[in-house]
N, CA, C and O atoms as CSV, one atom per row, in Angstrom:
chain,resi,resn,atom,element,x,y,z
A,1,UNK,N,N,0.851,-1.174,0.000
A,1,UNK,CA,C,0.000,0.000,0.000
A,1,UNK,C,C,0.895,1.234,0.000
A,1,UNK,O,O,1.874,1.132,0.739
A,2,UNK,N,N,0.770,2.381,-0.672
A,2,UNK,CA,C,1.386,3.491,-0.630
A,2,UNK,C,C,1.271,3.924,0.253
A,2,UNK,O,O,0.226,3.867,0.900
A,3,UNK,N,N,2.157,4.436,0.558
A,3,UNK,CA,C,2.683,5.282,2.333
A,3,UNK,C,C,2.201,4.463,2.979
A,3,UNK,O,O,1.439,5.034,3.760
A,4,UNK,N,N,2.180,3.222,3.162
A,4,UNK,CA,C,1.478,2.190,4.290
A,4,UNK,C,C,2.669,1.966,5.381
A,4,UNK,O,O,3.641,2.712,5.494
A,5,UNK,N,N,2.440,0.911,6.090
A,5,UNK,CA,C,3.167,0.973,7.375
A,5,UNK,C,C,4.328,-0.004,7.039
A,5,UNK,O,O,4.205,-1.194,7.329
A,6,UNK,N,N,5.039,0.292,6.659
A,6,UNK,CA,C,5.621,-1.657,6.165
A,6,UNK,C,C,6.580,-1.953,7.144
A,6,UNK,O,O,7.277,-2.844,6.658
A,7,UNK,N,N,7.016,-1.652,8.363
A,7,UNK,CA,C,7.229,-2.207,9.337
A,7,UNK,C,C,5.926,-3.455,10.376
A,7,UNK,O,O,4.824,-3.104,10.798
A,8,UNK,N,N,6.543,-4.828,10.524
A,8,UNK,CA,C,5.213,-5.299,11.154
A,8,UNK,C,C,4.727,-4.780,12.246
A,8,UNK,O,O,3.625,-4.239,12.338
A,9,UNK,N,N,5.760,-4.966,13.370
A,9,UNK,CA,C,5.885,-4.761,14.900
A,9,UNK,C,C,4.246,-3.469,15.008
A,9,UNK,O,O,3.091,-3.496,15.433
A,10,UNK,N,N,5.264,-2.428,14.253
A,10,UNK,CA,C,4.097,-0.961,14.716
A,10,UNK,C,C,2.809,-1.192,14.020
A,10,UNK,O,O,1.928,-0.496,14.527
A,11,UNK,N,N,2.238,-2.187,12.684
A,11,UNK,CA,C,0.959,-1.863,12.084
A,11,UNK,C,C,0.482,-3.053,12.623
A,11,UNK,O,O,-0.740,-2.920,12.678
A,12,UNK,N,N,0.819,-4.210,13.074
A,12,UNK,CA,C,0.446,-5.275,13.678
A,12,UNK,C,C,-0.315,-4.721,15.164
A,12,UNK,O,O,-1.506,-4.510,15.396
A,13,UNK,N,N,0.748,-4.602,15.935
A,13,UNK,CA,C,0.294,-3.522,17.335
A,13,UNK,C,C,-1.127,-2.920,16.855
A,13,UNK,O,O,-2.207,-3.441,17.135
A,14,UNK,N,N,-0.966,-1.748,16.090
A,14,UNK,CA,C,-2.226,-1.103,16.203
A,14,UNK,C,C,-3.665,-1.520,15.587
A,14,UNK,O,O,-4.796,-1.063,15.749
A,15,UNK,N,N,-3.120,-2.623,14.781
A,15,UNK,CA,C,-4.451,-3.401,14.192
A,15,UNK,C,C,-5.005,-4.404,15.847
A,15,UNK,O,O,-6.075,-4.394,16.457
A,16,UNK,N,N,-4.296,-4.816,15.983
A,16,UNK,CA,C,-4.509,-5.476,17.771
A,16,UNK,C,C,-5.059,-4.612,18.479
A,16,UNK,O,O,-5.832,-4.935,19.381
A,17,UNK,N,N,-4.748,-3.311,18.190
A,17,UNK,CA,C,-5.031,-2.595,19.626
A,17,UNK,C,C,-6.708,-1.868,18.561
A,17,UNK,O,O,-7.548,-1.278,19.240
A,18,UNK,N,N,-6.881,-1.965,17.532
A,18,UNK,CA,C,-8.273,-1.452,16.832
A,18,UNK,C,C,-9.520,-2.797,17.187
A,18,UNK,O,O,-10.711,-2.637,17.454
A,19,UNK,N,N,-8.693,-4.193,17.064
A,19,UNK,CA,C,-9.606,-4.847,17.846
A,19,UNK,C,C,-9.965,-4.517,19.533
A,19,UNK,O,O,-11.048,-4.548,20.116
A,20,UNK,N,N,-8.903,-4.267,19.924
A,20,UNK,CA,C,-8.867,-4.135,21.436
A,20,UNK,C,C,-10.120,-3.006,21.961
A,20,UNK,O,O,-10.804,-2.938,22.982
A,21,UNK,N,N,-10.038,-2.274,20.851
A,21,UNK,CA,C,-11.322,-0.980,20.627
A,21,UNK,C,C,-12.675,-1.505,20.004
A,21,UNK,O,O,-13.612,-0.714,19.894
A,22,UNK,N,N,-12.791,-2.665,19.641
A,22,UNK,CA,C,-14.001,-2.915,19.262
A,22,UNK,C,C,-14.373,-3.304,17.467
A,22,UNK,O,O,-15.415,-3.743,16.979
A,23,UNK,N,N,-12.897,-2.891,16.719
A,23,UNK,CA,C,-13.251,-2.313,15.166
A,23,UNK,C,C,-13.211,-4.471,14.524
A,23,UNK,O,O,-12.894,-5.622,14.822
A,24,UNK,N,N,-13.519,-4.012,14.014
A,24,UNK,CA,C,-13.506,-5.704,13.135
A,24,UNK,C,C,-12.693,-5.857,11.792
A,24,UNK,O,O,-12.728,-4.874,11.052
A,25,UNK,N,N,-12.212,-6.581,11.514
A,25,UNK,CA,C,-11.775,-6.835,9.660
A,25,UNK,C,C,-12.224,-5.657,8.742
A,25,UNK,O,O,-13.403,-5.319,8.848
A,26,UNK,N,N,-11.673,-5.190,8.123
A,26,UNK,CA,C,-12.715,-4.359,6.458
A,26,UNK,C,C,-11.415,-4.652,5.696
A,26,UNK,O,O,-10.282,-4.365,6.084
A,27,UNK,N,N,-11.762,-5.288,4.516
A,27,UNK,CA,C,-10.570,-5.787,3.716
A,27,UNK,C,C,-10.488,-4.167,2.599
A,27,UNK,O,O,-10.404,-4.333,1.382
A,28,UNK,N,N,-10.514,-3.176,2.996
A,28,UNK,CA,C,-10.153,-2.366,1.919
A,28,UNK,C,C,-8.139,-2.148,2.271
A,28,UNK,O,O,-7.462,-2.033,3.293
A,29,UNK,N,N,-7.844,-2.186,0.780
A,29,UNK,CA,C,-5.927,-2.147,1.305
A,29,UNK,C,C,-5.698,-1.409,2.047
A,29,UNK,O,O,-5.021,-1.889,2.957
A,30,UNK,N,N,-6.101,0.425,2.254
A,30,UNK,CA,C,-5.558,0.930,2.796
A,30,UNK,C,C,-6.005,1.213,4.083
A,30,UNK,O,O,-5.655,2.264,4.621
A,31,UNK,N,N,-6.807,0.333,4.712
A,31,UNK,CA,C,-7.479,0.826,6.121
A,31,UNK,C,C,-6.541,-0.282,7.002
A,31,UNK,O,O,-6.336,-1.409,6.550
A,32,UNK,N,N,-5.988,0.165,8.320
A,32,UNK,CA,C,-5.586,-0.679,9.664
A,32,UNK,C,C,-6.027,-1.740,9.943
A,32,UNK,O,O,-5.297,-2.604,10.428
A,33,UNK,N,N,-7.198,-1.926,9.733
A,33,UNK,CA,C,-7.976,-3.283,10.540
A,33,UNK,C,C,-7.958,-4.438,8.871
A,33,UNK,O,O,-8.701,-5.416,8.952
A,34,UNK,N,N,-7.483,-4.343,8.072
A,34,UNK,CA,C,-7.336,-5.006,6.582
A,34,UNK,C,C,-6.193,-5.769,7.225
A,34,UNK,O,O,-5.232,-5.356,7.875
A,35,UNK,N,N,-6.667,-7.369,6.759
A,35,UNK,CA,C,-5.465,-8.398,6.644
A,35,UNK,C,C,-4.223,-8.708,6.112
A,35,UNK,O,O,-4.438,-9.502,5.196
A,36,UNK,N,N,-3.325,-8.545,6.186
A,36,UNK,CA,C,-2.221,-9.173,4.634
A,36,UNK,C,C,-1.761,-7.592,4.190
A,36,UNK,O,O,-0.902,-7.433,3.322
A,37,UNK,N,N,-2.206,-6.811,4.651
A,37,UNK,CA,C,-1.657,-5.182,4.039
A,37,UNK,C,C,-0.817,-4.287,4.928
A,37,UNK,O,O,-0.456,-4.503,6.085
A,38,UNK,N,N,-0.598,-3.323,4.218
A,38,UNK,CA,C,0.373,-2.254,5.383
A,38,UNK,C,C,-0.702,-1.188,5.147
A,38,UNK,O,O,-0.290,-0.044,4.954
A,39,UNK,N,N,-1.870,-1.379,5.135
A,39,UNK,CA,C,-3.032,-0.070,5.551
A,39,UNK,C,C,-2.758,0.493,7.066
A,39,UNK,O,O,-2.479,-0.241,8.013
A,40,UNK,N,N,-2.895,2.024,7.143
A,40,UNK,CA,C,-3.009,2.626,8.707
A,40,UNK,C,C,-4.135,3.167,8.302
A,40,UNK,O,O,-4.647,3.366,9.404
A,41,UNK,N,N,-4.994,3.600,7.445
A,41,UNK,CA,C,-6.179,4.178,7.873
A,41,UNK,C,C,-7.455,4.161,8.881
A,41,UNK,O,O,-7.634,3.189,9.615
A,42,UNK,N,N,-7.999,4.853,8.884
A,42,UNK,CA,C,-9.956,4.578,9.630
A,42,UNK,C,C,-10.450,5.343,9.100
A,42,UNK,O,O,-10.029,6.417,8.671
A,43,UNK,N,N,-11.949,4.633,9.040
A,43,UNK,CA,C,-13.214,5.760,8.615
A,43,UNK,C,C,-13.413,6.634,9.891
A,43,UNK,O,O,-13.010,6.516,11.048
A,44,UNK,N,N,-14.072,7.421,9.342
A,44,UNK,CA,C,-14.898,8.371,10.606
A,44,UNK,C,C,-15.512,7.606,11.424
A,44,UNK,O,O,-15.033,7.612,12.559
A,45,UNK,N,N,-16.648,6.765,11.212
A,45,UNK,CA,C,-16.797,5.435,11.785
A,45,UNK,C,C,-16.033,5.163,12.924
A,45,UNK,O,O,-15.943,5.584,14.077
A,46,UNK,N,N,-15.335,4.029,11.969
A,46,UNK,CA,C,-14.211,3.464,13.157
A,46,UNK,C,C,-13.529,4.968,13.865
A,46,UNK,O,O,-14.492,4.913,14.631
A,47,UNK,N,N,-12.952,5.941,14.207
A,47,UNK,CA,C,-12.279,6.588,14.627
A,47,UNK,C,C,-13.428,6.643,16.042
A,47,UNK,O,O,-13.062,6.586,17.215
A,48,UNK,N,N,-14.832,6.762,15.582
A,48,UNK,CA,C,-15.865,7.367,16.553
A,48,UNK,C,C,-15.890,5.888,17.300
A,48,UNK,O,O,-15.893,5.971,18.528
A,49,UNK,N,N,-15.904,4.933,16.908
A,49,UNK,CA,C,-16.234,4.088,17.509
A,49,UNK,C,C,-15.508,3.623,18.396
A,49,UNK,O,O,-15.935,3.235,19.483
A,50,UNK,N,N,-13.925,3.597,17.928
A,50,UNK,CA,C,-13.000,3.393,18.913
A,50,UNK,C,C,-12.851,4.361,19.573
A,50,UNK,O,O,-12.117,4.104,20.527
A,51,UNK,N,N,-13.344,5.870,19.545
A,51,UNK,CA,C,-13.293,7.140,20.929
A,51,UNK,C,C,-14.144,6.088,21.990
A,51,UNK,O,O,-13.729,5.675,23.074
A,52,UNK,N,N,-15.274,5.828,21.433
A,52,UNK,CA,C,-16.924,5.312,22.559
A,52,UNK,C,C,-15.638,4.055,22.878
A,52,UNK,O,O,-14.952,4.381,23.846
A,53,UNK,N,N,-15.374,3.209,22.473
A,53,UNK,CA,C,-14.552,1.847,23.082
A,53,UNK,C,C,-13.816,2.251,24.499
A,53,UNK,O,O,-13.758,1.807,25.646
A,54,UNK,N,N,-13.077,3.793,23.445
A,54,UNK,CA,C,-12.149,3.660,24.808
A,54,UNK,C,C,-12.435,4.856,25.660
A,54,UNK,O,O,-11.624,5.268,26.489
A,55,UNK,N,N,-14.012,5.599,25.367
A,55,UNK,CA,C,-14.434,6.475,26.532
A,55,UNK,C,C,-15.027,5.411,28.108
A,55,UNK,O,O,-15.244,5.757,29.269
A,56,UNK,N,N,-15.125,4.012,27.384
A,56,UNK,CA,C,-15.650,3.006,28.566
A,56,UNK,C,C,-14.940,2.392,29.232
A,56,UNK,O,O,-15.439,1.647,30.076
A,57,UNK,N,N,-13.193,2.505,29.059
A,57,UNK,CA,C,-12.544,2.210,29.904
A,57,UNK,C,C,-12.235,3.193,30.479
A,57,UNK,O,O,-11.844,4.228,29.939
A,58,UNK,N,N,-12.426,2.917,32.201
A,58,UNK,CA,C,-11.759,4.019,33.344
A,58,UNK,C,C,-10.526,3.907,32.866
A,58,UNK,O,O,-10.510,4.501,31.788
A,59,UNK,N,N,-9.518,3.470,33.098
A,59,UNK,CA,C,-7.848,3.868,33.212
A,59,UNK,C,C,-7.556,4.499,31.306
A,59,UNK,O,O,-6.591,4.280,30.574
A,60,UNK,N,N,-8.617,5.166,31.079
A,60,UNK,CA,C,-7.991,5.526,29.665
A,60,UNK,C,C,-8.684,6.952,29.977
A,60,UNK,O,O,-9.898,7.000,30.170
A,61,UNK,N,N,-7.953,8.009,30.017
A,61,UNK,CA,C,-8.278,9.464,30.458
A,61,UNK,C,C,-8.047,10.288,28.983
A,61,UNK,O,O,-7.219,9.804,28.211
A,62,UNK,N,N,-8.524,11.104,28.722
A,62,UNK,CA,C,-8.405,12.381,27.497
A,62,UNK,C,C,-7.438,13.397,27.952
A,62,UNK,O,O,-7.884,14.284,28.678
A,63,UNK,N,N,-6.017,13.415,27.601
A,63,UNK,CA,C,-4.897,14.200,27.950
A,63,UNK,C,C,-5.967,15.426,28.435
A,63,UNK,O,O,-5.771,15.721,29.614
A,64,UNK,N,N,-7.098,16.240,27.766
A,64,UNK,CA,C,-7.105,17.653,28.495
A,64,UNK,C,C,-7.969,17.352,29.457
A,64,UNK,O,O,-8.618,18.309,29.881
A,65,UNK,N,N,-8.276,15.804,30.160
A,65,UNK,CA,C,-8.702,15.892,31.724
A,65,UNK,C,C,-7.347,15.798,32.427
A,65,UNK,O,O,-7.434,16.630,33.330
A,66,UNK,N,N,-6.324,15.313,32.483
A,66,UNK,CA,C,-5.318,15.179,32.782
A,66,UNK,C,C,-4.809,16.149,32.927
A,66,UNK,O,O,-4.152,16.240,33.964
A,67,UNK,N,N,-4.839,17.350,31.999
A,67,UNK,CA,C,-4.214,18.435,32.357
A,67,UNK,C,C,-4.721,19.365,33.100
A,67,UNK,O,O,-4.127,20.066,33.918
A,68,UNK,N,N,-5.576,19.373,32.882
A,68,UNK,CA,C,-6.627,20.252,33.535
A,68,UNK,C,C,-6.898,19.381,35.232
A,68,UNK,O,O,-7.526,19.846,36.183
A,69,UNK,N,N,-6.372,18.378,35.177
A,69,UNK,CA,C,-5.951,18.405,36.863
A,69,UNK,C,C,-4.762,18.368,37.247
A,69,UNK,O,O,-4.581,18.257,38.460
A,70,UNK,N,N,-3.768,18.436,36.481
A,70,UNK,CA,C,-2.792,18.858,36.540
A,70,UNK,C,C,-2.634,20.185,37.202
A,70,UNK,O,O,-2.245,20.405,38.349
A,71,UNK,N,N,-3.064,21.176,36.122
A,71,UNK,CA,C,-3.247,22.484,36.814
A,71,UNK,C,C,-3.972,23.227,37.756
A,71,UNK,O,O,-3.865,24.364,38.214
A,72,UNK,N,N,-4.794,22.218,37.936
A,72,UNK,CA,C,-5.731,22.745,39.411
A,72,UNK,C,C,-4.592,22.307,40.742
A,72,UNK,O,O,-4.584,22.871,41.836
A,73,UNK,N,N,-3.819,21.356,40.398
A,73,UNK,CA,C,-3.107,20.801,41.485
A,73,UNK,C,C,-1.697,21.937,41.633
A,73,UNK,O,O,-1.191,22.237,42.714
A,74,UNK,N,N,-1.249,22.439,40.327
A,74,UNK,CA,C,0.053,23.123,40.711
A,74,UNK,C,C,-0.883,24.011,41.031
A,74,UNK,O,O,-0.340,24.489,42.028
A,75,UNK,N,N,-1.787,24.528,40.936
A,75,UNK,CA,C,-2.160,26.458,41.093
A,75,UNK,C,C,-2.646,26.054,42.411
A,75,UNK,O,O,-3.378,26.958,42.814
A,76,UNK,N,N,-2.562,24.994,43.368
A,76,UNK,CA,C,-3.322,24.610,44.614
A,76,UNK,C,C,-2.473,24.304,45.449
A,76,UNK,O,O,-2.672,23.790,46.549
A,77,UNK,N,N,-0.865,24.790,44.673
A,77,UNK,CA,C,0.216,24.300,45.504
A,77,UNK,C,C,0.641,22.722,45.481
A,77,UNK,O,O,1.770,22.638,45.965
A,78,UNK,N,N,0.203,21.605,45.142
A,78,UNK,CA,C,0.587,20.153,45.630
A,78,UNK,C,C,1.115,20.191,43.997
A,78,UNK,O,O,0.524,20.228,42.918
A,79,UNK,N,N,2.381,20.166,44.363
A,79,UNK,CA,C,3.500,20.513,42.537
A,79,UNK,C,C,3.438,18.668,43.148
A,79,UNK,O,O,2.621,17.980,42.537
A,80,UNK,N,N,3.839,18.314,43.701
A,80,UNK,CA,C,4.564,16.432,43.641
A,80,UNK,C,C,3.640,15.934,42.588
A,80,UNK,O,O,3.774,15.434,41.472
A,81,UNK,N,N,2.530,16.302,43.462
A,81,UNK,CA,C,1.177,15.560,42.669
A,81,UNK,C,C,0.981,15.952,41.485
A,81,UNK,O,O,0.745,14.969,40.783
A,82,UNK,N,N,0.954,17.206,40.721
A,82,UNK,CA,C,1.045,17.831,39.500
A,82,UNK,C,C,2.107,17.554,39.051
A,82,UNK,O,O,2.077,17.590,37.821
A,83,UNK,N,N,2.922,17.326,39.396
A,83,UNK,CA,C,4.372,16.668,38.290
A,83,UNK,C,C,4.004,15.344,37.863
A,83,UNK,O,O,4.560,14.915,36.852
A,84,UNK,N,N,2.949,14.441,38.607
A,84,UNK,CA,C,3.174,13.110,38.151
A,84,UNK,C,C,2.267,13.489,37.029
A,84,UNK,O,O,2.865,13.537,35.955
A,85,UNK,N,N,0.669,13.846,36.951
A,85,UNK,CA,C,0.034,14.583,35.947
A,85,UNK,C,C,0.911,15.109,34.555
A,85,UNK,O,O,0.766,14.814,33.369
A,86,UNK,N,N,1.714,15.862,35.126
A,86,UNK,CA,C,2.586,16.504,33.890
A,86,UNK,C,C,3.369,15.866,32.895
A,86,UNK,O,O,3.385,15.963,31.668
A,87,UNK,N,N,3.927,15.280,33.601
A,87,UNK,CA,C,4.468,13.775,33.124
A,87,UNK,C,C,4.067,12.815,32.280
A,87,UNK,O,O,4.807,12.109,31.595
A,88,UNK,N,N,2.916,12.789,32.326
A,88,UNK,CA,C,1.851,12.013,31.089
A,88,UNK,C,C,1.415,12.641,30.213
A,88,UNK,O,O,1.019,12.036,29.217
A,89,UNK,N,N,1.317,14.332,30.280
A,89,UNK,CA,C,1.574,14.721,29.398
A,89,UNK,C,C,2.304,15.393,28.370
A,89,UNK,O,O,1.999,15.742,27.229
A,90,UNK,N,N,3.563,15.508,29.199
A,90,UNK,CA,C,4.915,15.674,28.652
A,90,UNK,C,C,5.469,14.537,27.693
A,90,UNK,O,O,6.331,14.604,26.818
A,91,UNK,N,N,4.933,13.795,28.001
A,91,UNK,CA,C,5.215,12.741,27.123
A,91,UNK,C,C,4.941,12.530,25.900
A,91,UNK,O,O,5.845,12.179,25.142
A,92,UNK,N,N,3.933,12.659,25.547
A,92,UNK,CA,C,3.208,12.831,24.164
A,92,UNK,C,C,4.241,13.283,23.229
A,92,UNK,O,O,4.963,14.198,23.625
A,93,UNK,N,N,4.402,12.894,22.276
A,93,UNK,CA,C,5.768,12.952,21.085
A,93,UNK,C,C,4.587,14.476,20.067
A,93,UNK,O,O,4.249,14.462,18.883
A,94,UNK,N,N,4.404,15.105,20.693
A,94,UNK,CA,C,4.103,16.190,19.822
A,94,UNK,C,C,4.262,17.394,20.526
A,94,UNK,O,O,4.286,17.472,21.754
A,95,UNK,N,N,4.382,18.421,19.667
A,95,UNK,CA,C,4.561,19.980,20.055
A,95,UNK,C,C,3.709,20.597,19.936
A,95,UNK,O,O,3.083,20.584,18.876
A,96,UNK,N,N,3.282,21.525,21.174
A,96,UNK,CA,C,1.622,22.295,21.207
A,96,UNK,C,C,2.096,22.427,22.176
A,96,UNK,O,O,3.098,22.085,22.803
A,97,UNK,N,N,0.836,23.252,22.299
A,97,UNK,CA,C,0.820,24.477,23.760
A,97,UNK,C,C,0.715,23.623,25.331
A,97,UNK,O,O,1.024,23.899,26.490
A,98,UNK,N,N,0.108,22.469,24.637
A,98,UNK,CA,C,-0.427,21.498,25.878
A,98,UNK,C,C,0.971,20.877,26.758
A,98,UNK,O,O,1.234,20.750,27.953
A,99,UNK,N,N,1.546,20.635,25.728
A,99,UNK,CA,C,2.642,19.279,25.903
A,99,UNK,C,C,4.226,20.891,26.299
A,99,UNK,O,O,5.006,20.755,27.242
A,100,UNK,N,N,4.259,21.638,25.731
A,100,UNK,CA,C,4.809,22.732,25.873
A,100,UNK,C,C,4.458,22.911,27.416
A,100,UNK,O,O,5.042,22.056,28.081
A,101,UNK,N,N,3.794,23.641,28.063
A,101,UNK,CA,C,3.431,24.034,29.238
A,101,UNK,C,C,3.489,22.458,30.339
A,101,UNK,O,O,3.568,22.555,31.564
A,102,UNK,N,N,3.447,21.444,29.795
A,102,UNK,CA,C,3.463,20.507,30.872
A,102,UNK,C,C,5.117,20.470,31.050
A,102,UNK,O,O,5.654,20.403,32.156
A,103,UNK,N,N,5.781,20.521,29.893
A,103,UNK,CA,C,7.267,20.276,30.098
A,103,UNK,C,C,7.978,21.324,30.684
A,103,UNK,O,O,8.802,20.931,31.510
A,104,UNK,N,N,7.904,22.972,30.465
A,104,UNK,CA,C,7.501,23.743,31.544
A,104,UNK,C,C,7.705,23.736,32.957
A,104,UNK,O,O,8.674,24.051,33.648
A,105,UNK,N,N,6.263,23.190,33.298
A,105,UNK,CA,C,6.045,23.227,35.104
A,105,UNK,C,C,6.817,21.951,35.522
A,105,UNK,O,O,7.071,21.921,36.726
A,106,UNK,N,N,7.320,20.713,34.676
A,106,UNK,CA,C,8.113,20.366,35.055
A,106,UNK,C,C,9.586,20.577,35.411
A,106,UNK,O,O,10.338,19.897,36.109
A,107,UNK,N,N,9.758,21.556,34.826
A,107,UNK,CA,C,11.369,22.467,34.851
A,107,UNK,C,C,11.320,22.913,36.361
A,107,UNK,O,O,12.312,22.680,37.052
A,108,UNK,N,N,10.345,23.474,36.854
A,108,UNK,CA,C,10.014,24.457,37.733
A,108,UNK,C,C,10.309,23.651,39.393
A,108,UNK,O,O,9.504,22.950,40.007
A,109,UNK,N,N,11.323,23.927,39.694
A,109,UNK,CA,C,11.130,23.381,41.365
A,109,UNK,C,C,9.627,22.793,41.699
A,109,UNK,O,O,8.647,22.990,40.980
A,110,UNK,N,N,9.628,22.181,42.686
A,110,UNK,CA,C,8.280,21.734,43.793
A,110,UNK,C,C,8.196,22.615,44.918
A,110,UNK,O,O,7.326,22.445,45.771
């Protein structure tokens, strides 16, 4: 498939983890959940469906609840506790204001 994943390890993983969300087989080449291919895509569909999958697991949080107690906790004084918060979202392999400001208040003494 063009621009497909052609490493196994990473398109294998996330086809596992689209079942793990609920999505099933669709043999089109370029979609994730397709057999025998290096598809990464989703429909709108599947994207919505796996949000609802994984809005029903507790231990799976939406980075801006996370942050947003993050920052109730540093502006409340308890930095220990807001660093561990920050931390999860410092992590995130992208650049934005979010992931910016968590890496930030982690600089910052306790």
């Amino acid at each position: 498939v063009e621009n497909g994943i052609e490493k196994p390890i990473p398109r294998v993983t996330s086809h596992e983890l689209g079942h793990a969300l609920t999505l099933k087989h669709r043999q089109e080449a370029t979609n994730l959940m397709a057999s025998g291919t290096s598809g990464w895509t989703l429909n709108e569909a599947e994207i919505e469906q796996s949000r609802a999958a994984a809005h029903k697991l507790k231990w799976i949080r939406p980075a801006k609840e996370i942050l947003a107690q993050a920052d109730a906790l540093y502006l409340d004084g308890k930095r220990p506790k807001a660093r561990e918060q920050y931390r999860l979202i410092a992590g995130i392999p992208l650049h934005c204001p979010e992931t910016t400001r968590a890496k930030l208040r982690l600089k910052t003494r306790p």
